[in-house]
C-alpha positions as CSV (number, residue, x, y, z in Angstrom):
1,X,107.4,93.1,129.5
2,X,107.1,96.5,128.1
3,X,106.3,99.5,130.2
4,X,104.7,102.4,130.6
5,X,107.8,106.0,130.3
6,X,108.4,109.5,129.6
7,X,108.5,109.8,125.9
8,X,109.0,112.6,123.5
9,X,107.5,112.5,120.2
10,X,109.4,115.1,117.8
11,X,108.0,117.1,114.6
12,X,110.0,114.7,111.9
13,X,108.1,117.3,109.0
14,X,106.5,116.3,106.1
15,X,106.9,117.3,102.0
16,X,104.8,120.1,100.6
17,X,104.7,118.4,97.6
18,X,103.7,114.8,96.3
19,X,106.4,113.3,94.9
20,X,105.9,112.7,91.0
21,X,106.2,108.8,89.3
22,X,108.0,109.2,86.3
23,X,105.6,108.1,83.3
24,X,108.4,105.2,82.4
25,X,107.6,103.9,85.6
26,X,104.1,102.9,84.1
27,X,106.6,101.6,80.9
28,X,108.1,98.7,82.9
29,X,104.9,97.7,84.8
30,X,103.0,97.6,81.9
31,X,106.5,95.7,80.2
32,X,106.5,93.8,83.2
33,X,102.8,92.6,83.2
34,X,103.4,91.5,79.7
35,X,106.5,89.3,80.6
36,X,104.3,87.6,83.6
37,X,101.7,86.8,80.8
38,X,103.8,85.0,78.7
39,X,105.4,82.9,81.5
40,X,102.3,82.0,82.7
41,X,100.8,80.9,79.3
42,X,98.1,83.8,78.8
43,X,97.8,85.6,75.7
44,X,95.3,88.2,76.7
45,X,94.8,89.7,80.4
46,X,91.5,91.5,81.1
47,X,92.3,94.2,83.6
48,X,88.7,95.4,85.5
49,X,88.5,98.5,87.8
50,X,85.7,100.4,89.6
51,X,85.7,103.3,92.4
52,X,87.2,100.6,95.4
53,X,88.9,97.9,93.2
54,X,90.8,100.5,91.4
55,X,93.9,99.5,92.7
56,X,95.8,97.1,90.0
57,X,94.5,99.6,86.9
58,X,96.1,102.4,88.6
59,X,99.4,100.4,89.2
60,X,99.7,99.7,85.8
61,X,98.1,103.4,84.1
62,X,97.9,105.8,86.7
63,X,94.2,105.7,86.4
64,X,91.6,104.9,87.9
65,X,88.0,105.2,87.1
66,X,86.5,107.5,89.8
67,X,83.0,106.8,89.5
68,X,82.4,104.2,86.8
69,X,84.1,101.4,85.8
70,X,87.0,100.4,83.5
71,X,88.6,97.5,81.6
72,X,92.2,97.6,80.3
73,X,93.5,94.4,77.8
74,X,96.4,93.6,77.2
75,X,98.4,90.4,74.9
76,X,101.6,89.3,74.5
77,X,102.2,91.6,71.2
78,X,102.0,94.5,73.0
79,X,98.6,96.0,72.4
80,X,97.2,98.1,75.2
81,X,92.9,98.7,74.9
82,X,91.5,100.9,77.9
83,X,87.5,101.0,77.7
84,X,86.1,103.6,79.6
85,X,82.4,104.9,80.4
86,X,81.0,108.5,79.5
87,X,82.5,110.5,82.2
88,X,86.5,108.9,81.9
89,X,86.2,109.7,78.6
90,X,87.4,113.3,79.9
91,X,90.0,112.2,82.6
92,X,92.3,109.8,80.8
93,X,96.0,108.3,81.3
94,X,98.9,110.3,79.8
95,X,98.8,110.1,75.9
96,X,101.9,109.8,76.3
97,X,101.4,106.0,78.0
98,X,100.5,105.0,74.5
99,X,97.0,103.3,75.5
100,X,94.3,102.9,73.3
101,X,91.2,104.3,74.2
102,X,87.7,103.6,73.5
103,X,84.3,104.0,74.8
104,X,82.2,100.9,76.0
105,X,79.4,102.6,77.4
106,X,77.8,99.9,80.1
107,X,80.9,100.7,82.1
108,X,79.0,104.2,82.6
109,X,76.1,104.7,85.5
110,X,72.9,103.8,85.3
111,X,70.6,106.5,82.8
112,X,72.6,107.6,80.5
113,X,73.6,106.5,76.9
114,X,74.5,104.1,75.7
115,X,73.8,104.5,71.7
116,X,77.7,105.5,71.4
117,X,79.9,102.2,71.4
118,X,79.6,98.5,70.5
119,X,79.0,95.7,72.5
120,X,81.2,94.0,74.5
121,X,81.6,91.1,72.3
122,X,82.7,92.9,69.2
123,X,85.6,95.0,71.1
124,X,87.0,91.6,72.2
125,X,86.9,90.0,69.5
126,X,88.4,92.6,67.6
127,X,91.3,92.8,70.4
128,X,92.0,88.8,69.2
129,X,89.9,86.9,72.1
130,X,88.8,83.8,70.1
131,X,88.7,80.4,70.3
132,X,92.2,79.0,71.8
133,X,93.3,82.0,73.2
134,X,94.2,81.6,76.9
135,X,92.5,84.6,78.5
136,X,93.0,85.8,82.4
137,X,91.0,88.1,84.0
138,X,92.7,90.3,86.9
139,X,90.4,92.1,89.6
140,X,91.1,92.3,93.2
141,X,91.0,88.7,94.6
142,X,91.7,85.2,93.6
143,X,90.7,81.5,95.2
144,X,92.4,79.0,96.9
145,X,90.9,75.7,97.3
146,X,88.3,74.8,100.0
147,X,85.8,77.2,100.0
148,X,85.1,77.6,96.4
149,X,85.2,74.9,93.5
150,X,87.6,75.4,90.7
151,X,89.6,78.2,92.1
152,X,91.1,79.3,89.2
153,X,88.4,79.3,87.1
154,X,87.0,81.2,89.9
155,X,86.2,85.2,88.5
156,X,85.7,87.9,90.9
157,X,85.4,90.2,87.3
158,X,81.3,91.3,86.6
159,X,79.6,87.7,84.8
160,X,78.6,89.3,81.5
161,X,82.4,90.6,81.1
162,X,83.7,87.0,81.8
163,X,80.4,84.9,80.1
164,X,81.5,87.5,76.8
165,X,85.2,85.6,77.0
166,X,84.1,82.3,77.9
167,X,81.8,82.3,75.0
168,X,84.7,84.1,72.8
169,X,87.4,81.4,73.5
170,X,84.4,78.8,73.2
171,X,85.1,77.1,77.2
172,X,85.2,78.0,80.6
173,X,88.8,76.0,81.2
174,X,90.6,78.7,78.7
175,X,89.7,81.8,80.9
176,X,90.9,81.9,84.4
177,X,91.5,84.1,87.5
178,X,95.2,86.1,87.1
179,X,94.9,88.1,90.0
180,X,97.6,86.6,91.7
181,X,100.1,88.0,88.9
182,X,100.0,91.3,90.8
183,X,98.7,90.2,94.2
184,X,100.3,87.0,95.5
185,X,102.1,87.4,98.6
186,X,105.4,85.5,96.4
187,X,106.0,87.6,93.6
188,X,102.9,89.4,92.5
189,X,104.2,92.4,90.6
190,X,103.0,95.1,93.2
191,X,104.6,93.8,95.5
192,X,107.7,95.5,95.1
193,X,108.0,99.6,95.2
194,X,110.6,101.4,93.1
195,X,112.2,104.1,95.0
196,X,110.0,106.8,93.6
197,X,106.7,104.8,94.8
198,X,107.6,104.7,98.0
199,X,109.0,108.0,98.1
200,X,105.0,108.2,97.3
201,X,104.0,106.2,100.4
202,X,105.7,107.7,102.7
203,X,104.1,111.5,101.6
204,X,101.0,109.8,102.5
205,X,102.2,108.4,105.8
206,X,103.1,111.6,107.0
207,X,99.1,112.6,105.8
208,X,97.8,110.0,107.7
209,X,100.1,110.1,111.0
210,X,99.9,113.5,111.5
211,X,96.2,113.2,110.8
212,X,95.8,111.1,113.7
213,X,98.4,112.6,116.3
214,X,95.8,115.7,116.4
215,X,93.5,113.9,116.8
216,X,94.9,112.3,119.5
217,X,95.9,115.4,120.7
218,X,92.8,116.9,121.0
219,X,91.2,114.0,122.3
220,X,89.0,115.1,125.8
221,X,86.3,114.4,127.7
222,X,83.1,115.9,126.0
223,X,84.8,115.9,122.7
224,X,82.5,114.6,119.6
225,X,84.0,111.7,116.8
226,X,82.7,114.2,114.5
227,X,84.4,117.2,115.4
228,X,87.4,115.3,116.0
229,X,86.9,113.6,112.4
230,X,87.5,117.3,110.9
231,X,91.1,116.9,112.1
232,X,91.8,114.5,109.3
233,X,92.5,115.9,106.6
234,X,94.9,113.9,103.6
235,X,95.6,117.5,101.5
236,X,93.0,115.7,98.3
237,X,94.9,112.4,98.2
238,X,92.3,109.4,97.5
239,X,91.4,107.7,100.8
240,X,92.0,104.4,100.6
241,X,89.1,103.7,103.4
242,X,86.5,105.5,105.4
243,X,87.7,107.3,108.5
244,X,87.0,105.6,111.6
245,X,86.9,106.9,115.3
246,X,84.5,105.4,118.1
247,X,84.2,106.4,121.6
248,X,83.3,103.6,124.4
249,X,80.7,101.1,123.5
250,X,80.9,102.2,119.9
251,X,84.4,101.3,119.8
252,X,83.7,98.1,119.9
253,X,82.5,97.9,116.4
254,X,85.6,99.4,115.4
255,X,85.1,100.1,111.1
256,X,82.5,102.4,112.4
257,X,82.4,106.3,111.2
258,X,82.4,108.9,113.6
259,X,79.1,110.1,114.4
260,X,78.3,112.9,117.1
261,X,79.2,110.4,119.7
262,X,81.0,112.5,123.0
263,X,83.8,111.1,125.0
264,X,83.6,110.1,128.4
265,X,86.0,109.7,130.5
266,X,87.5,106.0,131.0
267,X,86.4,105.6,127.5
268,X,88.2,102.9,125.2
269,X,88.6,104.9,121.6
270,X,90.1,103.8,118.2
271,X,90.5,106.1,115.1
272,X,92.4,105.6,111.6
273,X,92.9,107.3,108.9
274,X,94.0,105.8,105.1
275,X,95.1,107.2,102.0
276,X,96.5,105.1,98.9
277,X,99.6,103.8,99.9
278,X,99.3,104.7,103.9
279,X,97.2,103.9,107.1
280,X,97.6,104.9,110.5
281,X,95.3,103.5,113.2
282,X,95.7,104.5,116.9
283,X,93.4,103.6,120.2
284,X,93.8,103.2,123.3
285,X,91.5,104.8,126.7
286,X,90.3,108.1,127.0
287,X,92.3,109.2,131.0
288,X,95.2,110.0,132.3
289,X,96.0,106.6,134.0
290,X,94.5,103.8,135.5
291,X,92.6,105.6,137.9
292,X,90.2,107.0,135.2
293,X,89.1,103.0,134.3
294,X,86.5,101.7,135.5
295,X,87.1,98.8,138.0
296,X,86.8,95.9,135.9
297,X,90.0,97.6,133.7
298,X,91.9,98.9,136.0
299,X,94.3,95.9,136.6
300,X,93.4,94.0,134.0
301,X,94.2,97.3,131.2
302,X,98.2,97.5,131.9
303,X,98.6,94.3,131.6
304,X,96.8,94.0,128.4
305,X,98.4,96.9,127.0
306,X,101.8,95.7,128.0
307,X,101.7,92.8,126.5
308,X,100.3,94.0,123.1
309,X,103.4,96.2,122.7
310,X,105.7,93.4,123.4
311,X,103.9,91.9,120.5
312,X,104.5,94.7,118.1
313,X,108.2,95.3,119.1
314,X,108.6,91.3,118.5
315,X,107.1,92.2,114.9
316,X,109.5,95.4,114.4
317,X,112.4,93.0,115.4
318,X,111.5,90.1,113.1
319,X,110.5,92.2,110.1
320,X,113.8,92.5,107.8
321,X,115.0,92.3,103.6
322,X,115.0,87.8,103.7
323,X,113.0,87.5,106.6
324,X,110.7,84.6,106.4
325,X,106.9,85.7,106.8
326,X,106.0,82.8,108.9
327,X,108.8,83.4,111.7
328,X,107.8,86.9,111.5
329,X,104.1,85.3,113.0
330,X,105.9,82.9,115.5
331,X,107.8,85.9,116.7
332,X,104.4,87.8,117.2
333,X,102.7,84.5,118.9
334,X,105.5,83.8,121.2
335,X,105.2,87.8,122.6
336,X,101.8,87.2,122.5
337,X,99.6,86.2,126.2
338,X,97.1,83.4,125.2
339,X,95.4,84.7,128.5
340,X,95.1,88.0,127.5
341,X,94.2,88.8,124.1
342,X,93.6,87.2,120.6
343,X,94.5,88.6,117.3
344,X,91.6,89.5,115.3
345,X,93.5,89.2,112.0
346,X,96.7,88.8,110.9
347,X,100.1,90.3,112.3
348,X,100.9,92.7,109.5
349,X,99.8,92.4,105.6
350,X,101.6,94.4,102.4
351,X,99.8,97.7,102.0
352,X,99.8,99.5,98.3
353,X,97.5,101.8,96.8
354,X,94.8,99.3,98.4
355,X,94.8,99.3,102.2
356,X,95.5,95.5,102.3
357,X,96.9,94.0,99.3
358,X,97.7,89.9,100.9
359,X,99.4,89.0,103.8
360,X,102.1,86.4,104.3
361,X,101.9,86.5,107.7
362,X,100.7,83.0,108.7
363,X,101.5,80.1,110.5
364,X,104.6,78.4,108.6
365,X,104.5,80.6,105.4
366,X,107.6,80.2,104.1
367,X,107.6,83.9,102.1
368,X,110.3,85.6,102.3
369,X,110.3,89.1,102.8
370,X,111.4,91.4,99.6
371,X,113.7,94.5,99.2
372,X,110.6,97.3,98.3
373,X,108.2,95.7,100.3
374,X,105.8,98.1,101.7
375,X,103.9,96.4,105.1
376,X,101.6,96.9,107.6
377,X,102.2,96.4,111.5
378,X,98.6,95.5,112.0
379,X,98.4,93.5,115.3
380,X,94.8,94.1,116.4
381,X,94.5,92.9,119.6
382,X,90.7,91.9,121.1
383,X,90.6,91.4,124.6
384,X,90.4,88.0,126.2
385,X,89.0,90.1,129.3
386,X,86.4,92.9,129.8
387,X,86.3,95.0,126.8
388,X,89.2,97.7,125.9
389,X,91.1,98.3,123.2
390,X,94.9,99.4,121.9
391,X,96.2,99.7,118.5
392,X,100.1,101.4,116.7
393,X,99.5,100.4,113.4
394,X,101.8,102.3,111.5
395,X,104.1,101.2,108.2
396,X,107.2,100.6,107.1
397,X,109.4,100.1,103.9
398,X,111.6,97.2,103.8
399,X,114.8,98.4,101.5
400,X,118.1,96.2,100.8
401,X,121.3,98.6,100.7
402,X,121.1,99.3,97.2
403,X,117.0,100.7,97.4
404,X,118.4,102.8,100.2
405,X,121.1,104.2,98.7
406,X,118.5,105.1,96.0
407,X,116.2,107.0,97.9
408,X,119.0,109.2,99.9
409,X,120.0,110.5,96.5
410,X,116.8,111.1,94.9
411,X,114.6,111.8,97.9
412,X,117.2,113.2,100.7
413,X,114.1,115.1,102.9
414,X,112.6,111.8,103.0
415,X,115.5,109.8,103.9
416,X,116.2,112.2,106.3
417,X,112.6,111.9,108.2
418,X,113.3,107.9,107.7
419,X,116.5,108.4,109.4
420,X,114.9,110.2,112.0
421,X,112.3,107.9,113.2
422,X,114.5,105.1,113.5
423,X,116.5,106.8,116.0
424,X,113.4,107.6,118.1
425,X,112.0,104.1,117.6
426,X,115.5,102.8,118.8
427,X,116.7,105.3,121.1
428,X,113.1,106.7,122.9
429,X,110.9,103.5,122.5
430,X,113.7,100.9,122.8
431,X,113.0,98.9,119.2
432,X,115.7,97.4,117.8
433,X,115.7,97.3,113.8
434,X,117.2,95.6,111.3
435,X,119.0,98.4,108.9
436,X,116.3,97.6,105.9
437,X,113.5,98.6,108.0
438,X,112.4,102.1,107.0
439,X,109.3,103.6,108.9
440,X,106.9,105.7,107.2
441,X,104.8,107.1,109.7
442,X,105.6,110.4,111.7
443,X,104.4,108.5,114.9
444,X,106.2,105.6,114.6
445,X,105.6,102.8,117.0
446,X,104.5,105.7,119.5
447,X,101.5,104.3,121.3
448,X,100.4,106.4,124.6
449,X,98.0,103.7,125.9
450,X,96.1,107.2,128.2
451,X,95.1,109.8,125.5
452,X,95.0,112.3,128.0
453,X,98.8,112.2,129.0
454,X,100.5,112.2,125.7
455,X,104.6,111.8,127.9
456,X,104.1,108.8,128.4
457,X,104.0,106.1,126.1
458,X,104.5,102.6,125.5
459,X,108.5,101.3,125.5
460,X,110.0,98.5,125.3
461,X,111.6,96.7,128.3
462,X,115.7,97.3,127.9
């Protein structure tokens, strides 16, 4: 079992500077997205966007629609149509990018114009939707069977965007959900980081870790989520959630927002902290040891704690370039104390410019685990027992010898900092990697389960 000792977190630094994504890189997803099409039989693909299901748009442009909406077609020949609202119309992709642009203006808010574009139906047909073309429509989710009927005729898209191509293409069966070109756990096309993107990822890693360490660091008794909610700050990067932080009963809705809520101690407290491409989520008890829980914890809280890290260092261990997803889960479940705790989700999902893209993480999923993978360790564990609370998520980058060789030579700080946190997550904490795993986060694996004694920390049992 894993145990409580003396640990010492260093400074592992950070870039001034976001690293830039060469426009080309927009080239080959775009090039890419195309080539999916045609395998899959589709000769258009309706792209939607708004301010949270941005995500796929942004992949493919580097835009994303900020506070309206967006819709980006593409076919097989090539042709590339962004429609845009009122205010996008002056915060575009690159030129460069070669998009079309035009204004469809119902993608705009609510009171103002919309005396400046035609309808919907005319700009699609125009683009070649018409009767026998095979249309797919790509948001943020698609269906699997049981819950819903016809899954993949199933549209997550606005109705009056997918009614305007099913009454185009004259039948519902020849436009259907292609979400899972970019979003499958398999293959889905952003799925897999170039070096450059996760040179990206881990930037905001670094935002969101060190983010949370001062909080953590300035975690005390009479201290207020709000004031401590000041503490995060990701330099303008887009948040790819709401901050969270919760202090005792509070914490045990845990997507709350702070509020001027002040710690006790003996409090349980969770916090996190996303930005596209990065999320770090700590939590643990407000003390310095298990004298500052109250009696119903105090046995039952090390125990608990213990037990969740040997969970995580199972999933560090089982996580590797050709790893199958589903013995990464027994791994986790075998570490795991029925008696103790349950996982509220599951062990770990791929992470992207959306917080949670899929997971493949399930019992006997036979996905296996792919060079540029960017993932999650996101074992939440509730309590079986009386309520408390610990969390380490942090990411990683999984990177074949090749990938890494890429990203010493064009991001050497980086690679450096990657370098450096796997020796402290080997040496100080005890967690054996495989060489492809490459951790993001400037607090890796480094989980004090008593916020007021920040020494000692969580390691695993050598």
């Amino acid at each position: 079992m894993s145990r409580i000792g003396s640990v010492y977190l260093p400074d592992f630094g950070h870039d001034e500077a976001l690293p830039k994504l060469p426009l080309g890189e927009y080239r080959r997803r775009i090039d890419a997205a195309i080539e999916r099409m045609q395998t899959e039989g589709l000769d258009i693909v309706v792209v939607y966007a708004d301010r949270e299901h941005s995500a796929t748009l942004a992949f493919l442009t580097g835009f994303d629609p900020r506070f309206e909406e967006a819709l980006l077609l593409l076919d097989t020949q090539g042709r590339r149509l962004l429609l845009v609202g009122n205010e996008c119309l002056g915060y575009l992709p690159d030129p460069a990018l070669g998009l079309d642009i035009e204004l469809f203006q119902e993608l705009s808010l609510l009171g103002q114009q919309r005396n400046g574009s035609r309808p919907l139906a005319a700009i699609l047909s125009d683009f070649g939707v018409s009767t026998g073309r095979r249309v797919g429509c790509v948001g943020w989710k698609y269906f699997e069977a049981g819950l819903v009927d016809d899954p993949d005729r199933a549209i997550e898209i606005p109705a009056y965007v997918v009614d305007a191509l099913r009454t185009l293409t004259d039948g519902r069966g020849s436009v259907r959900n292609a979400t899972a070109l970019f979003m499958n756990p398999d293959d889905g096309l952003r799925l897999t980081n170039s070096v450059d993107q996760i040179a990206r990822f881990e930037f905001a890693s670094t935002r969101t870790s060190e983010s949370i360490l001062v909080v953590v660091q300035h975690l005390e008794p009479g201290a207020s989520e709000a004031a401590l909610a000041r503490r995060m700050h990701g330099g303008g990067l887009p948040q790819s959630c709401h901050p969270m932080l919760s202090f005792g009963e509070k914490a045990k809705r845990g997507l709350s927002s702070p509020a001027n809520i002040r710690a006790t101690r003996g409090d349980t407290y969770t916090t996190a902290f996303g930005l596209w491409g990065a999320l770090t989520c700590r939590a643990g008890i407000v003390g310095n040891g298990p004298e500052d829980l109250p009696d119903s914890l105090r046995d039952f809280y090390p125990a608990y704690v213990a037990n969740y890290f040997d969970a995580v260092v199972a999933w560090y261990g089982a996580v590797k370039v050709g790893a199958v997803a589903g013995d990464v889960f027994a791994a986790v479940e075998a570490a795991r104390d029925t008696s103790l705790w349950h996982r509220a989700v599951n062990p770990g999902h791929y992470i992207h410019l959306d917080e949670w893209v899929h997971s493949p993480f399930t019992a006997g999923s036979r996905t296996v685990l792919r060079s540029g993978s960017a993932l999650q360790m996101d074992i939440i564990p509730v309590s079986d027992g009386p309520f408390c609370y610990a969390n380490g998520e942090d990411g990683v980058v999984l990177a074949d010898e090749t990938l890494r060789g890429e990203l010493a030579e064009r991001h050497p700080a980086a690679w450096r900092r990657i370098e450096a946190r796997r020796a402290f997550m080997t040496d100080a904490l005890g967690i054996a990697l495989d060489a492809s795993v490459l951790p993001l986060s400037n607090m890796p694996a480094w989980l004090p389960p008593c916020a007021l004694d920040l020494d000692r920390a969580l390691v695993a049992d050598r």
